[in-house]
N, CA, C and O atoms as CSV, one atom per row, in Angstrom:
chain,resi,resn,atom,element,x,y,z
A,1,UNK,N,N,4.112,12.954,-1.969
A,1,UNK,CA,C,3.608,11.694,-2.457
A,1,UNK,C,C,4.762,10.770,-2.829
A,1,UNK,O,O,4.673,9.550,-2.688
A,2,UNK,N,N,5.718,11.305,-3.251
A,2,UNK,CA,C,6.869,10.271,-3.654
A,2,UNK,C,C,7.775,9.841,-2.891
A,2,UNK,O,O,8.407,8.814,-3.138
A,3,UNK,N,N,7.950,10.527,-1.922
A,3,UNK,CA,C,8.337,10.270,-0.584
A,3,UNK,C,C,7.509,9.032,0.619
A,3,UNK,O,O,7.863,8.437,1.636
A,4,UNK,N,N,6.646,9.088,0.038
A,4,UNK,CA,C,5.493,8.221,0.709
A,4,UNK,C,C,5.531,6.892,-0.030
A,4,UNK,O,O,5.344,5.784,0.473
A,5,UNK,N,N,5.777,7.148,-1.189
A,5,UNK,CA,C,5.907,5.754,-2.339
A,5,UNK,C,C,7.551,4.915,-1.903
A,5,UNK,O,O,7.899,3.744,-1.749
A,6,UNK,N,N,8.190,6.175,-1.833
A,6,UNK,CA,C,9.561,6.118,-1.301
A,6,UNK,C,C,9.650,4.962,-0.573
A,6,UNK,O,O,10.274,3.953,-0.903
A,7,UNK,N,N,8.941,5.151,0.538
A,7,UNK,CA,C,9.616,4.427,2.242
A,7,UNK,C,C,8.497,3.384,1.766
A,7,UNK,O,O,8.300,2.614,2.706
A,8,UNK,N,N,7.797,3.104,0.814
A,8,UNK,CA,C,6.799,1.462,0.404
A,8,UNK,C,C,8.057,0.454,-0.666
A,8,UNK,O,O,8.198,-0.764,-0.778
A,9,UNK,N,N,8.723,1.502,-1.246
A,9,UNK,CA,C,9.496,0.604,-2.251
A,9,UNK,C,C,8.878,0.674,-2.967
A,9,UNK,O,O,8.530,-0.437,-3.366
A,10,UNK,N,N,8.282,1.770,-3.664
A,10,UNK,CA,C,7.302,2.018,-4.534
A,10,UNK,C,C,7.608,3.122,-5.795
A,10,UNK,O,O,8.476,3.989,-5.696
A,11,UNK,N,N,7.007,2.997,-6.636
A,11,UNK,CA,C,7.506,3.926,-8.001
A,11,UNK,C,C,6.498,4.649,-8.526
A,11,UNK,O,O,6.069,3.911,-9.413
A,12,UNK,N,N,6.011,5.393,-8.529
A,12,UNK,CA,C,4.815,6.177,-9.644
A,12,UNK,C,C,4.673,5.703,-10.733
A,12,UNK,O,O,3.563,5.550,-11.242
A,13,UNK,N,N,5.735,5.393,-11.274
A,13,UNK,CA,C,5.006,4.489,-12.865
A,13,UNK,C,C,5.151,3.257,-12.206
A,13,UNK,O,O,5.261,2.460,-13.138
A,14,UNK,N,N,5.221,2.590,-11.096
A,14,UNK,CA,C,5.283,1.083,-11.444
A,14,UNK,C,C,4.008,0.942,-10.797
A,14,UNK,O,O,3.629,-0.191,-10.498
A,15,UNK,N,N,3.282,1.967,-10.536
A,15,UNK,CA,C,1.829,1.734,-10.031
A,15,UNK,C,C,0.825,1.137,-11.132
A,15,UNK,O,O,1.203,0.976,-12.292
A,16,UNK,N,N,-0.546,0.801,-10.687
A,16,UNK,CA,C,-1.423,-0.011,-12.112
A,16,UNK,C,C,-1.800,1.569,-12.679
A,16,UNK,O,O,-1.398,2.695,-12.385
A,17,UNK,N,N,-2.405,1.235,-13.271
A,17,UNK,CA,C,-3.835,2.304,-13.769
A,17,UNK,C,C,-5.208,2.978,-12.411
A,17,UNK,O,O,-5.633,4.063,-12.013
A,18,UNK,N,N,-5.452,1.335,-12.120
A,18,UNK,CA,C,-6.048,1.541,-11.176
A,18,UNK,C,C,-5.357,2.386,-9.773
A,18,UNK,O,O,-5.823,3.336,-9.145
A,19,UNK,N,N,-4.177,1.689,-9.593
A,19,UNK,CA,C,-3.453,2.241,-8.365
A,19,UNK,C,C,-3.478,4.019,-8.462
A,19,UNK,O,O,-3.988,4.850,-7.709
A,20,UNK,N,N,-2.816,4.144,-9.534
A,20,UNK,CA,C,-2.360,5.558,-9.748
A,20,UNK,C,C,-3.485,6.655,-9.692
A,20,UNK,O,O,-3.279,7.757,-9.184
A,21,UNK,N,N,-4.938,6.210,-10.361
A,21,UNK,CA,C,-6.404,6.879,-10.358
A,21,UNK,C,C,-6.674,6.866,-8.886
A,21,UNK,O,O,-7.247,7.902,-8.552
A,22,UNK,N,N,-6.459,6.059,-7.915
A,22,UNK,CA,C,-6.795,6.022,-6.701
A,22,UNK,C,C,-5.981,7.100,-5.965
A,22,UNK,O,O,-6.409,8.000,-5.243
A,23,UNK,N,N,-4.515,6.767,-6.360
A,23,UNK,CA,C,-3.638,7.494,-5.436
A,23,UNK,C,C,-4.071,9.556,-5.808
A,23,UNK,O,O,-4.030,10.606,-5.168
A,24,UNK,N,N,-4.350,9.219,-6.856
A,24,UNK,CA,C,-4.413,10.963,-7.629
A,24,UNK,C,C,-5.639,11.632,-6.650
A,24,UNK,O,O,-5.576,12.714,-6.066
A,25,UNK,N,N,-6.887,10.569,-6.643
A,25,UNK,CA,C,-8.114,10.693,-5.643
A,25,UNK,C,C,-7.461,11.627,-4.496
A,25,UNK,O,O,-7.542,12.779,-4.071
A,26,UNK,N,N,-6.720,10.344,-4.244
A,26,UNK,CA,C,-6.394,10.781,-2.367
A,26,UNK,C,C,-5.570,11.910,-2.221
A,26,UNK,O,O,-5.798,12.496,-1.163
A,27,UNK,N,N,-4.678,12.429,-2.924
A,27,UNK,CA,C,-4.074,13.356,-3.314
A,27,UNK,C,C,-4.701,14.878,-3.264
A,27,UNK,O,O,-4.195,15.844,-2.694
A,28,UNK,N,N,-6.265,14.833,-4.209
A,28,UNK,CA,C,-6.745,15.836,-4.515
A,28,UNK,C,C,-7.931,15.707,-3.155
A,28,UNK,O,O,-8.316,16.819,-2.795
A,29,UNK,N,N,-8.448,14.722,-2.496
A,29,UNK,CA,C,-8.957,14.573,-1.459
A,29,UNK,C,C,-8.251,15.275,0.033
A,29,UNK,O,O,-8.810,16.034,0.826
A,30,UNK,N,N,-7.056,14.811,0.077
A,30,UNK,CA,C,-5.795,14.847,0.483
A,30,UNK,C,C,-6.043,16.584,0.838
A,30,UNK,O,O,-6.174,16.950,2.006
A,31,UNK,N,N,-6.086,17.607,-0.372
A,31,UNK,CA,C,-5.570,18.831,-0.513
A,31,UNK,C,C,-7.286,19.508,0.181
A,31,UNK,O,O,-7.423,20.642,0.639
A,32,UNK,N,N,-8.115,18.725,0.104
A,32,UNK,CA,C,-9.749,19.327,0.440
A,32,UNK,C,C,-9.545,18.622,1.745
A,32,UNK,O,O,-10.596,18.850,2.344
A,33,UNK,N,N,-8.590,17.709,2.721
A,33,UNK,CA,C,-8.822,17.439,3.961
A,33,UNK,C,C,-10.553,16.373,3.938
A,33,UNK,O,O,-11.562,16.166,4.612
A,34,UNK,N,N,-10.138,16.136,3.129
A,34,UNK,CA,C,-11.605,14.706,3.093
A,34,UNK,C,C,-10.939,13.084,2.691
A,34,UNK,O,O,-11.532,12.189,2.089
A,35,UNK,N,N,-9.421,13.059,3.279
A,35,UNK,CA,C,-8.983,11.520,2.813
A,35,UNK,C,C,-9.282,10.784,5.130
A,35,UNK,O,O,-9.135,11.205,6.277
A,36,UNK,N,N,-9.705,9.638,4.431
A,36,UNK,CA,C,-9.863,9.394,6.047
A,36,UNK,C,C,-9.284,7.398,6.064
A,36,UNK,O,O,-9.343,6.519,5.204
A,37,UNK,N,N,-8.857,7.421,7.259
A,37,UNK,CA,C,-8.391,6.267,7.818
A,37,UNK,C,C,-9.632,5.205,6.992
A,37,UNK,O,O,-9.139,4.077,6.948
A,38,UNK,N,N,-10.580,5.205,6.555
A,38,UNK,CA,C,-11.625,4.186,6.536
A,38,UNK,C,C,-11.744,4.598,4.941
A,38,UNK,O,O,-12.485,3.783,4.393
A,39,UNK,N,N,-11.297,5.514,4.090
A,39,UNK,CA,C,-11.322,5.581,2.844
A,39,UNK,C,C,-9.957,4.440,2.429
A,39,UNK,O,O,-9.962,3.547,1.581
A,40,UNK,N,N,-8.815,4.871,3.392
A,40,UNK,CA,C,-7.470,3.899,3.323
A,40,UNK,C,C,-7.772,2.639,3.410
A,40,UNK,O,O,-7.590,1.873,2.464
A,41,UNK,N,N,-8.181,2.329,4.349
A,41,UNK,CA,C,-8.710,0.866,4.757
A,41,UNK,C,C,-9.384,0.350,3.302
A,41,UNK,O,O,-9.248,-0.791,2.860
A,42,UNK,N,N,-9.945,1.155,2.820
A,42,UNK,CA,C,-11.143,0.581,1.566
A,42,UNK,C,C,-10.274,0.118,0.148
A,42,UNK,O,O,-10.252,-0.822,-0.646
A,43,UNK,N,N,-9.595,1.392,0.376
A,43,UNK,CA,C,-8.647,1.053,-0.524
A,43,UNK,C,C,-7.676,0.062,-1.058
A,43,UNK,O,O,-7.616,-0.393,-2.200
A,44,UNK,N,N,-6.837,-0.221,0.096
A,44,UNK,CA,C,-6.198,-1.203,0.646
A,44,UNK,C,C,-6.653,-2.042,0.045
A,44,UNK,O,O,-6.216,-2.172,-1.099
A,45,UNK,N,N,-7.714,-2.981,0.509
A,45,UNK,CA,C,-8.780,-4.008,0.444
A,45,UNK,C,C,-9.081,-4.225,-0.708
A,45,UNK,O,O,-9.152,-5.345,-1.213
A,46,UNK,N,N,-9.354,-2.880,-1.412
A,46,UNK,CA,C,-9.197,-3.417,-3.415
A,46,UNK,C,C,-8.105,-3.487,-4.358
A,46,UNK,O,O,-8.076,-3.750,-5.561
A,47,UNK,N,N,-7.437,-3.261,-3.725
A,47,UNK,CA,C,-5.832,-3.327,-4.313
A,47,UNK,C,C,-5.342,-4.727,-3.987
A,47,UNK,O,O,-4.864,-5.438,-4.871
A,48,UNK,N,N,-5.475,-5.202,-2.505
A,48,UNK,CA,C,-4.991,-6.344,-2.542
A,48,UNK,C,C,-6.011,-7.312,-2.948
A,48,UNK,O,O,-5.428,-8.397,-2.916
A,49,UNK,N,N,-7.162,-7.489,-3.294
A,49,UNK,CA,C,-7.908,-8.102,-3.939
A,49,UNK,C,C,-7.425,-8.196,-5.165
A,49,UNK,O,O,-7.031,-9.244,-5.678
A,50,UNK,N,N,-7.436,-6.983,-5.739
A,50,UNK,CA,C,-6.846,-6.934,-7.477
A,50,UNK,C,C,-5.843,-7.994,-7.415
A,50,UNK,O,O,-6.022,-9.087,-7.953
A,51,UNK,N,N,-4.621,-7.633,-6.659
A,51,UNK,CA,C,-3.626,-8.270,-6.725
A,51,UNK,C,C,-3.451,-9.966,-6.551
A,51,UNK,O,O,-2.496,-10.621,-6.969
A,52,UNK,N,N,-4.672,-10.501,-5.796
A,52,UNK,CA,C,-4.945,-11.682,-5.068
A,52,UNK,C,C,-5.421,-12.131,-6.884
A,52,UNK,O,O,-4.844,-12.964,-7.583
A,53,UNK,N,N,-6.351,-11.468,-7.188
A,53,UNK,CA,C,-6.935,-12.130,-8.553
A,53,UNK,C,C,-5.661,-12.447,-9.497
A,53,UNK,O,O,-5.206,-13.511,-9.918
A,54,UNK,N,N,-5.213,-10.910,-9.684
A,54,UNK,CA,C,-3.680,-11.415,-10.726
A,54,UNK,C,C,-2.702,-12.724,-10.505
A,54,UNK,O,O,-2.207,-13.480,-11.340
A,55,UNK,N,N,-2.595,-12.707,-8.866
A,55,UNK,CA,C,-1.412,-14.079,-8.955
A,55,UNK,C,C,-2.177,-15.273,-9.321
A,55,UNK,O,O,-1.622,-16.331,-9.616
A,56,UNK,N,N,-3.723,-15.077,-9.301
A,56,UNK,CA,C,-4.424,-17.094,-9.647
A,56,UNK,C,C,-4.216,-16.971,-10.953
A,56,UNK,O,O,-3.949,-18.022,-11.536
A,57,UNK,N,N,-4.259,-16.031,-11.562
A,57,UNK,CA,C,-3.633,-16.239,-13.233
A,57,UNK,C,C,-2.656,-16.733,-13.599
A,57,UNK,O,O,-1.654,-16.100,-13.266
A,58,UNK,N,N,-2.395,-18.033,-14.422
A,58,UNK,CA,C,-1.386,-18.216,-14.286
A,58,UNK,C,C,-0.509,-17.894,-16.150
A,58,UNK,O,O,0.467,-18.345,-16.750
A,59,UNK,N,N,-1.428,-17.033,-16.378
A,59,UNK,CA,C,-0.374,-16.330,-17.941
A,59,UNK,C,C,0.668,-15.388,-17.329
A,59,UNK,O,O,0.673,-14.528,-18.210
A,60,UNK,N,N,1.479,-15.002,-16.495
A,60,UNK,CA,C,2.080,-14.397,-16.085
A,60,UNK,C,C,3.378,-14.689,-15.932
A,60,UNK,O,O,3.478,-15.842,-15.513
A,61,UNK,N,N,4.676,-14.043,-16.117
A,61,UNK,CA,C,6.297,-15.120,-15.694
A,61,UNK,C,C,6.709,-14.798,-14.644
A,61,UNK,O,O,6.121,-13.868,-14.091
A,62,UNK,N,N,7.688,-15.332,-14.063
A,62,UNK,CA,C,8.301,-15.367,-12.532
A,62,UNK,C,C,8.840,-14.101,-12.379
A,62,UNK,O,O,9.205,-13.732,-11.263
A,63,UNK,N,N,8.953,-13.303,-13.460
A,63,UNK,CA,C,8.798,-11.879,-12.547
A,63,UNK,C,C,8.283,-10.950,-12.059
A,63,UNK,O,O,8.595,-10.119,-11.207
A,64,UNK,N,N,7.041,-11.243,-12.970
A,64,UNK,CA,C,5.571,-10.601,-12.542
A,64,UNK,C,C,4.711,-11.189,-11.560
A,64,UNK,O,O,3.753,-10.578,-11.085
A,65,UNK,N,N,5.076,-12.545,-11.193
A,65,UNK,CA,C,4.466,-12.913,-10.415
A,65,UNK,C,C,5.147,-12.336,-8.716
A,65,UNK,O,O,4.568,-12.175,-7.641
A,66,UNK,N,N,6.848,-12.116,-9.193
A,66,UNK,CA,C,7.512,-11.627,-7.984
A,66,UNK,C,C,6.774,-10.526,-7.480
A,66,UNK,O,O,6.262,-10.338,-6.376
A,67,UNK,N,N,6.836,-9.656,-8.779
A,67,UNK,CA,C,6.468,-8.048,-8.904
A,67,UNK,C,C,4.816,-8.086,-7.924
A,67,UNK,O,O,4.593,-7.288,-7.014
A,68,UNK,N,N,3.982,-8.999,-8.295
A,68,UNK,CA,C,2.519,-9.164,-7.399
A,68,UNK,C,C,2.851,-9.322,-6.492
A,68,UNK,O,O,2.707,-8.224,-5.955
A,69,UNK,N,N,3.436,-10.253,-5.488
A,69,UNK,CA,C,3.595,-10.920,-4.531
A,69,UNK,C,C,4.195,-9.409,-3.857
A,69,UNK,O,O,3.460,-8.955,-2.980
A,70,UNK,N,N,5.442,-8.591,-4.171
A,70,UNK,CA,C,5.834,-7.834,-3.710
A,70,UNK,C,C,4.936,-6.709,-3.701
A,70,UNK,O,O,5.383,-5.914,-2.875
A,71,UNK,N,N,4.167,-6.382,-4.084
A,71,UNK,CA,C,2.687,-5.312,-4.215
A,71,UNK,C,C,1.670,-5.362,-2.829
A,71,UNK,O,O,1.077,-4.592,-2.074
A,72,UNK,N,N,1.925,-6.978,-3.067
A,72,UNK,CA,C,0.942,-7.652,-2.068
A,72,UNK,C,C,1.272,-7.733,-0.941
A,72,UNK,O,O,0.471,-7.509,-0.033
A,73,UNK,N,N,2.801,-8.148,-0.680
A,73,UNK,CA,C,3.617,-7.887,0.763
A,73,UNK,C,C,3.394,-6.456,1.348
A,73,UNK,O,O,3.075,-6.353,2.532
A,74,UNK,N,N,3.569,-5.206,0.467
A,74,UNK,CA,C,3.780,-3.858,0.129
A,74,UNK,C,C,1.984,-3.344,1.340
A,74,UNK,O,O,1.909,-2.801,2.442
A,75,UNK,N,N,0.897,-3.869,0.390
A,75,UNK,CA,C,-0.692,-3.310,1.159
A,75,UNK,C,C,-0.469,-4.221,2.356
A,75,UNK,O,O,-0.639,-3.507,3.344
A,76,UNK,N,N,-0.178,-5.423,2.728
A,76,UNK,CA,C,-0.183,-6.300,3.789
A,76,UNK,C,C,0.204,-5.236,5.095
A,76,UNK,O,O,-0.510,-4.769,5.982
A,77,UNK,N,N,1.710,-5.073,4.785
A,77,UNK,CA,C,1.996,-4.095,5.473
A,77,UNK,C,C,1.177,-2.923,5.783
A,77,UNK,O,O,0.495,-2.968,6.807
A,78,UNK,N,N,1.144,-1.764,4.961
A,78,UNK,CA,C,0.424,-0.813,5.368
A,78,UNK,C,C,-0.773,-1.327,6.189
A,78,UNK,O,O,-1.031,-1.034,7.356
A,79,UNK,N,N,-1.267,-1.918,5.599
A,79,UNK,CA,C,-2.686,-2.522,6.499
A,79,UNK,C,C,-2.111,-2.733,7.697
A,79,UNK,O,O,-2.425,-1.934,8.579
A,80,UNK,N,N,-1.260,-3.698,8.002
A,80,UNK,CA,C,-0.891,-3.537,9.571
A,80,UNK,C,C,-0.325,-2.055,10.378
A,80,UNK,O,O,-0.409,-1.612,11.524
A,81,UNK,N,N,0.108,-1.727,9.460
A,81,UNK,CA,C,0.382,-0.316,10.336
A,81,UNK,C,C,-0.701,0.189,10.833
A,81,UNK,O,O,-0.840,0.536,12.006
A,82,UNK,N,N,-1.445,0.249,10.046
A,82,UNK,CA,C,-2.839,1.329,10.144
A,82,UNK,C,C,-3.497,1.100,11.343
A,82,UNK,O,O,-3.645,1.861,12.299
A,83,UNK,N,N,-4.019,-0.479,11.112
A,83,UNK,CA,C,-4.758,-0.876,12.141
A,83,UNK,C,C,-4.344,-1.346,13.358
A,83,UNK,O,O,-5.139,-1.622,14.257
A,84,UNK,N,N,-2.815,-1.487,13.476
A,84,UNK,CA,C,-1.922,-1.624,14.868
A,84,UNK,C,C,-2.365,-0.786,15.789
A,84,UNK,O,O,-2.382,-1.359,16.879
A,85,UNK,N,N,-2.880,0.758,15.877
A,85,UNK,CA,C,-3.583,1.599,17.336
A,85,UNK,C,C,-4.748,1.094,17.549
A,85,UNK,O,O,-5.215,1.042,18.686
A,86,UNK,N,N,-5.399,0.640,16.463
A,86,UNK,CA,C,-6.918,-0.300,16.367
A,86,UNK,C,C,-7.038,-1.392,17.258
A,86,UNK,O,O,-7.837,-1.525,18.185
A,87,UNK,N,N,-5.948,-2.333,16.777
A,87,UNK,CA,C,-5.654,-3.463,17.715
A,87,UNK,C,C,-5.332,-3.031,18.897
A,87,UNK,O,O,-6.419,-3.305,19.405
A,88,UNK,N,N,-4.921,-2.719,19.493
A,88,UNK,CA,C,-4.119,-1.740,20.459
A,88,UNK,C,C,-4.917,-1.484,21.602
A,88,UNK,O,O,-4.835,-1.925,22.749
A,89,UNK,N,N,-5.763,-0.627,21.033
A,89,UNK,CA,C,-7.004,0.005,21.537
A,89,UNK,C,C,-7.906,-1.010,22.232
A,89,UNK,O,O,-8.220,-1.050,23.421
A,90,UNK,N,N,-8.355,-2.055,20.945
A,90,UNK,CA,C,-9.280,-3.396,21.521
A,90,UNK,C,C,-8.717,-3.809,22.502
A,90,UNK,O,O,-9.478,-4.134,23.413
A,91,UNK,N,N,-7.299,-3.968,22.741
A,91,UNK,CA,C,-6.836,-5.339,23.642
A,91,UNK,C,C,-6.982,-3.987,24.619
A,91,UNK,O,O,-8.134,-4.086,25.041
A,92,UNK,N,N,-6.564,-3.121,25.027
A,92,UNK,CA,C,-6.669,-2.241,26.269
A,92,UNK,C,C,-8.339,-2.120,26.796
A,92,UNK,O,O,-8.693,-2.031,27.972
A,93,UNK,N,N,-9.100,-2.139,25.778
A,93,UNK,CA,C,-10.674,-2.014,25.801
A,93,UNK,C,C,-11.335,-3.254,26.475
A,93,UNK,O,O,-12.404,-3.362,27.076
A,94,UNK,N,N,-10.141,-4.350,26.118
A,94,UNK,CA,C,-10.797,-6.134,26.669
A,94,UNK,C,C,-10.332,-6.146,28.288
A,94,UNK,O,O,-10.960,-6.346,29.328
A,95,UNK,N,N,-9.057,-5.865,28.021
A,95,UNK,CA,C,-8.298,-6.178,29.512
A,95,UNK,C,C,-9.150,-4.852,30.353
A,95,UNK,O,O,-9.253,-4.919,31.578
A,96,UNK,N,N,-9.652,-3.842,29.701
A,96,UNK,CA,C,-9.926,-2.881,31.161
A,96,UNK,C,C,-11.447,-3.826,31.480
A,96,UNK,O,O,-11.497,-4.153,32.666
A,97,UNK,N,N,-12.459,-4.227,30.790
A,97,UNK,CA,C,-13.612,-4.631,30.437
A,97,UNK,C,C,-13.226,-5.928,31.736
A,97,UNK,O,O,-13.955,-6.330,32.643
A,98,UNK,N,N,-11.992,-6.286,31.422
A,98,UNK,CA,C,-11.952,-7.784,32.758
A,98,UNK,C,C,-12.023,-7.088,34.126
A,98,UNK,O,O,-12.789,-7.499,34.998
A,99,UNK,N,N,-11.213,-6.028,34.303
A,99,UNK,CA,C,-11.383,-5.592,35.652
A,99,UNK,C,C,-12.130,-5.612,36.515
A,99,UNK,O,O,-12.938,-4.706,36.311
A,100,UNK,N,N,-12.380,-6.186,37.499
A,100,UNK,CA,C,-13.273,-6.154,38.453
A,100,UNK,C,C,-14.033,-7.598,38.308
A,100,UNK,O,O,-14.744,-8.093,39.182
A,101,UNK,N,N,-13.842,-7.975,37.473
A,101,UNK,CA,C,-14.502,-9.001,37.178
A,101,UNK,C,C,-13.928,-10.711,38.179
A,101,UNK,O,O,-12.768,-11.099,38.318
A,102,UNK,N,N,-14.787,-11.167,38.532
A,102,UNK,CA,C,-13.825,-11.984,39.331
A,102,UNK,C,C,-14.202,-13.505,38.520
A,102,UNK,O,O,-15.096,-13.884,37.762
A,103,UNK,N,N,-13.059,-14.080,39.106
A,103,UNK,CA,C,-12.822,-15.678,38.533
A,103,UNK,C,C,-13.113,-16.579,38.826
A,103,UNK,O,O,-12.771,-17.575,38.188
């Protein structure tokens, strides 16, 4: 797991409350072989939400707002990783779907 936090630029305590209850989930999910690509995805999606809410606040100082923004860069990413064979897949699924098809 810290190795995984590792290569995000990520810290175990600099996770929320929320983050860390999630990550522990997937962890113990993780060890029962029940964590899945579409639990990630879900996840994702409420984290950077959380995070989307925190930056419209504006009680916060320019380093916490860095600290969000960099959280937020942080799921952006993963999200593209994830769903990059997804995308992938569609565009091979569109272009075979044209074949034969004439103009």
């Amino acid at each position: 797991m810290d190795k995984l936090l590792e290569k995000l630029g990520l810290k175990y305590e600099d996770l929320s409350a929320a983050e860390k209850e999630t990550l522990n989930s997937w962890m113990e999910a993780l060890n029962k072989n029940q964590l899945t690509l579409e639990s990630v995805r879900t996840y994702i999606l409420a984290m950077k939400n959380g995070i989307e809410q925190e930056l419209t606040q504006t009680t916060h100082n320019s380093k916490q707002d860095l600290f969000l923004k960099a959280r937020l860069r942080n799921y952006l990413l993963l999200e593209a990783y994830i769903s990059t064979p997804e995308r992938a897949k569609q565009a091979i699924e569109a272009q075979i779907s044209s074949f034969g098809k004439k103009s």
